[in-house]
LOROTOR-481258 format. One record per residue (C-alpha): residue number from 0; x, y, z. Coordinates in steps of 0.05 Angstrom, whole numbers, plus 5000, padded with zeros to 4 digits. Layout:
+-----+------+-------+------+
: num : east : north :   up :
+-----+------+-------+------+
: NUM :    X :     Y :    Z :
...
+-----+------+-------+------+
// end
This chain:
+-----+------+-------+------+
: num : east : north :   up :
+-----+------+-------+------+
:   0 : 5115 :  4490 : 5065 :
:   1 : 5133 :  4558 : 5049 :
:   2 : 5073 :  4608 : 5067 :
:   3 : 5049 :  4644 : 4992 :
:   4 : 5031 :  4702 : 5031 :
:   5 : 5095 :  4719 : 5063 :
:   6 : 5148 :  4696 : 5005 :
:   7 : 5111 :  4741 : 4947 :
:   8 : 5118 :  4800 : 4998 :
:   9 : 5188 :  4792 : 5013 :
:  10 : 5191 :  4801 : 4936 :
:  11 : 5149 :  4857 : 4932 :
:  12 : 5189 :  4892 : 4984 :
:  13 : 5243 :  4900 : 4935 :
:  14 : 5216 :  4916 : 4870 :
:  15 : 5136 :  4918 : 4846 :
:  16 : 5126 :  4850 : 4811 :
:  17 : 5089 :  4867 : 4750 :
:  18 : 5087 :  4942 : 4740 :
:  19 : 5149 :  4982 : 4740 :
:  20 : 5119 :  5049 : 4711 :
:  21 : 5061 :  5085 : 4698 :
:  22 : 5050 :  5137 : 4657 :
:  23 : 5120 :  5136 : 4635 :
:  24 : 5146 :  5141 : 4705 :
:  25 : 5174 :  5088 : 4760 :
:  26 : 5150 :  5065 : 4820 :
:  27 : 5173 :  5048 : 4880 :
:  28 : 5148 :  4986 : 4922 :
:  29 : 5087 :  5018 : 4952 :
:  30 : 5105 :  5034 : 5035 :
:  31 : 5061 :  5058 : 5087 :
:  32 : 5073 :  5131 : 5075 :
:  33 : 5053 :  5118 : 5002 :
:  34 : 4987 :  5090 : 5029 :
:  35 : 4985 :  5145 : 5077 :
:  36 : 4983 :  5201 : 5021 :
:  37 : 4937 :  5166 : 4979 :
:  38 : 4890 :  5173 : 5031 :
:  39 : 4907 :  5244 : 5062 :
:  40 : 4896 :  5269 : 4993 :
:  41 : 4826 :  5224 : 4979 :
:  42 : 4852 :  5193 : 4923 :
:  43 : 4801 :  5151 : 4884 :
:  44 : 4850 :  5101 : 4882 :
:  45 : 4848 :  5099 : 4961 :
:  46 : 4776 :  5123 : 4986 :
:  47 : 4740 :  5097 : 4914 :
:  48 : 4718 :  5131 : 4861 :
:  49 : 4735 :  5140 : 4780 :
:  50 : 4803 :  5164 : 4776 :
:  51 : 4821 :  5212 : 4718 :
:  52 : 4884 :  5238 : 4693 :
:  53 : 4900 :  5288 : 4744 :
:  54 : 4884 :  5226 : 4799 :
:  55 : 4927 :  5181 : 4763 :
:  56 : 4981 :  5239 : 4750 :
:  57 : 4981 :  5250 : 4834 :
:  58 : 4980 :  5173 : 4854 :
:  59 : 5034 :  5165 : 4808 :
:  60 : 5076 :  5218 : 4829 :
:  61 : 5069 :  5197 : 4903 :
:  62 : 5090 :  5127 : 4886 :
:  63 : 5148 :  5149 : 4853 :
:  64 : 5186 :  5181 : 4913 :
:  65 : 5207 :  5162 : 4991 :
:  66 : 5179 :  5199 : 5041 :
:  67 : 5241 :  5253 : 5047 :
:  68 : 5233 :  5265 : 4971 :
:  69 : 5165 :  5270 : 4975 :
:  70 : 5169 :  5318 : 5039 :
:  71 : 5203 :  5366 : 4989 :
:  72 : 5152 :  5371 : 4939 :
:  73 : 5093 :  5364 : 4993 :
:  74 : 5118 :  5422 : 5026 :
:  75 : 5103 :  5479 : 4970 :
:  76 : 5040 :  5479 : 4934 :
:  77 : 5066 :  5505 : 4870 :
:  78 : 5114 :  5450 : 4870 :
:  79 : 5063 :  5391 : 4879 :
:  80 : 5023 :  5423 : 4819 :
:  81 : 5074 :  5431 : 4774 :
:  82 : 5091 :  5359 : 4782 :
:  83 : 5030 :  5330 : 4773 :
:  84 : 5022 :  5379 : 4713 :
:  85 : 5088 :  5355 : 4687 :
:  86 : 5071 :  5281 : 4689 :
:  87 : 4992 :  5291 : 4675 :
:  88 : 5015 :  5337 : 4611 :
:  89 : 5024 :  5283 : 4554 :
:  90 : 4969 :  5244 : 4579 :
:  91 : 4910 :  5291 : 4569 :
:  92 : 4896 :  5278 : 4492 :
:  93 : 4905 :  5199 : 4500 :
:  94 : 4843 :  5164 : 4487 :
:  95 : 4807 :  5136 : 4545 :
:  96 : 4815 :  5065 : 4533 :
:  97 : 4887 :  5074 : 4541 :
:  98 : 4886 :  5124 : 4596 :
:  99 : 4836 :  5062 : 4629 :
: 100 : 4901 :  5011 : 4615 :
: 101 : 4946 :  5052 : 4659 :
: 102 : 4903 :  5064 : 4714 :
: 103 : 4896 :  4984 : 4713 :
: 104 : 4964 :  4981 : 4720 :
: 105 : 4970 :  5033 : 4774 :
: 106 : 4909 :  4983 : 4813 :
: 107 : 4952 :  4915 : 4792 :
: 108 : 5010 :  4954 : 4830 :
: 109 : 4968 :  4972 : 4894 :
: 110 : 4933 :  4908 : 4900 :
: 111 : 5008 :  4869 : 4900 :
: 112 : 5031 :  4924 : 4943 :
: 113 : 4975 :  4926 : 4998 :
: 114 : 4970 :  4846 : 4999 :
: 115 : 4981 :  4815 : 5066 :
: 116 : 4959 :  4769 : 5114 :
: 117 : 4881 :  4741 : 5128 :
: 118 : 4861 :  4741 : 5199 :
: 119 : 4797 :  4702 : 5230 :
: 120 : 4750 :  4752 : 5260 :
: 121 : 4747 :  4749 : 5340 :
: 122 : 4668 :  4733 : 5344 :
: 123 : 4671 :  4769 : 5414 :
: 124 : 4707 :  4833 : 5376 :
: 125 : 4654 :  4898 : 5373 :
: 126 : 4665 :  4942 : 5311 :
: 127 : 4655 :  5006 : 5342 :
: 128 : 4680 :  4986 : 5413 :
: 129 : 4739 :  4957 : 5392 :
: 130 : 4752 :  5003 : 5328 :
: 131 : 4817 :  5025 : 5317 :
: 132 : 4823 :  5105 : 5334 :
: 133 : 4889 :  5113 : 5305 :
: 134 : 4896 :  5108 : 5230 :
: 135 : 4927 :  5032 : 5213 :
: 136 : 4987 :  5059 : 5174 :
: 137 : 5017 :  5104 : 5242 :
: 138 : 5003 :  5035 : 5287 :
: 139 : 5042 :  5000 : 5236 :
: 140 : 5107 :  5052 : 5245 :
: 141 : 5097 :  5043 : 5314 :
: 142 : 5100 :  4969 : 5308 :
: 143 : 5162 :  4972 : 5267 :
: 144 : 5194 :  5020 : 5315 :
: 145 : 5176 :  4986 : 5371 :
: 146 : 5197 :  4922 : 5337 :
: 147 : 5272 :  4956 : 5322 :
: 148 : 5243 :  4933 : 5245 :
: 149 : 5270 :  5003 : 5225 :
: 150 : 5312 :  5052 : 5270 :
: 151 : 5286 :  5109 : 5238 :
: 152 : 5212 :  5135 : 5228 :
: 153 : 5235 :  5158 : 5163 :
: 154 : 5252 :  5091 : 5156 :
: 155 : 5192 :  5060 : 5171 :
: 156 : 5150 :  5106 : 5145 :
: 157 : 5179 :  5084 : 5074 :
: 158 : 5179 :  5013 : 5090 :
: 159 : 5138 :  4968 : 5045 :
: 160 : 5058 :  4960 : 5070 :
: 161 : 5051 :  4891 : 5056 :
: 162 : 5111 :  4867 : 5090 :
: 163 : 5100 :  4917 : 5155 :
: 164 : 5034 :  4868 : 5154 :
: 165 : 5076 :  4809 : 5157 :
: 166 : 5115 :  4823 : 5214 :
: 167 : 5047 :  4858 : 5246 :
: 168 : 5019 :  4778 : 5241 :
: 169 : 5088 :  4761 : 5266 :
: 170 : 5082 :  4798 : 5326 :
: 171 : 5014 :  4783 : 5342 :
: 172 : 5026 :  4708 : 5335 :
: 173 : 5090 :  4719 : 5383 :
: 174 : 5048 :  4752 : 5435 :
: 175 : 4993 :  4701 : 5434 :
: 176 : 4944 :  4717 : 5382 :
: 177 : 4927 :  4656 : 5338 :
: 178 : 4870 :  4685 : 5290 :
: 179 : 4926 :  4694 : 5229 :
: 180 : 4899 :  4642 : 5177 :
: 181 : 4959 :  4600 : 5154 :
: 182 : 4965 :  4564 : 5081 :
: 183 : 4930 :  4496 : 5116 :
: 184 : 4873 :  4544 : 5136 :
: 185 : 4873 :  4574 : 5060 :
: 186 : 4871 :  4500 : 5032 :
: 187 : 4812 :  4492 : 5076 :
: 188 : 4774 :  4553 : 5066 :
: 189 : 4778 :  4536 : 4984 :
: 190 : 4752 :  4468 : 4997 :
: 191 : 4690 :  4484 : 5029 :
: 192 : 4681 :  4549 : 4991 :
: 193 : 4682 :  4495 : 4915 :
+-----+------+-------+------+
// end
């Protein structure tokens, strides 16, 4: 039996399954350092929130570029607002019922992109003692480093999130940890949950 979780992220890894632009531009399969920008930069998309055109117009534009293209445009203000002016700038006058359309597109994307594997809590694990310090999308670099994954941190840094996930429950599994929940798990989670 081939594992759902893992086969429609070796897809996604390649190409996003149902949403190849928004607002007239492309995405790319959405990778850690996407994830990572979306949430240096508090989009609503990331931390919550109604997003409006200028949100969209930013989320987009990070989506549309690897990390070293991105770097380029990051790295002068002027730059990053004339881009998201340029793609924001045929949007403004649309009415809000399409504007809404795309930014369900741009949430279709994320939620295919960000999908990965369920784990069963540890019932001896303490939120705050055990927290995580570190944000989740430098551990996973480090995991795909570490796991010669990638060579390169630029690398990993644009490697796609929900597959860095995958091999994350790979690892774990491979160093003893048994709480990721497998398709026979799923099939018995939806039986009692009917």
């Amino acid at each position: 039996m081939v594992d759902e979780v893992f086969s429609s992220t070796d897809i996604s890894h390649t190409c996003p399954q149902s949403v190849a632009q928004v607002l007239g531009v492309g995405l790319m399969p959405v990778s850690i350092w996407h994830v990572w920008l979306l949430k240096s930069y508090e989009s609503p998309f990331a931390v919550g929130g109604q997003p409006q055109v200028n949100d969209l117009a930013l989320a987009v534009l990070i989506c549309s570029m690897n990390r070293k293209d991105m770097g380029a445009v990051l790295s002068d203000d002027k730059k990053m607002a004339e881009a998201v002016a340029s793609i924001a700038e045929n949007w403004f006058t649309i009415p809000s019922a399409e504007l809404e359309i795309h930014i369900l597109a741009f949430n279709q994307y994320l939620t295919e992109g960000l999908d990965g594997p369920q784990f069963w809590e540890d019932p001896e694990h303490n939120p705050v003692k055990d927290r995580s310090r570190c944000p989740m999308e430098w551990h996973l670099v480090k995991m795909l480093l570490n796991e010669r994954i990638c060579q390169t941190e630029e690398d990993a840094w644009n490697y796609s999130f929900n597959r860095a996930l995958c091999w994350s429950a790979v690892v774990g599994e491979t160093n003893g940890s048994r709480n990721y929940i497998d398709p026979v798990d799923r099939a018995d989670i939806e039986k009692v949950n009917v």
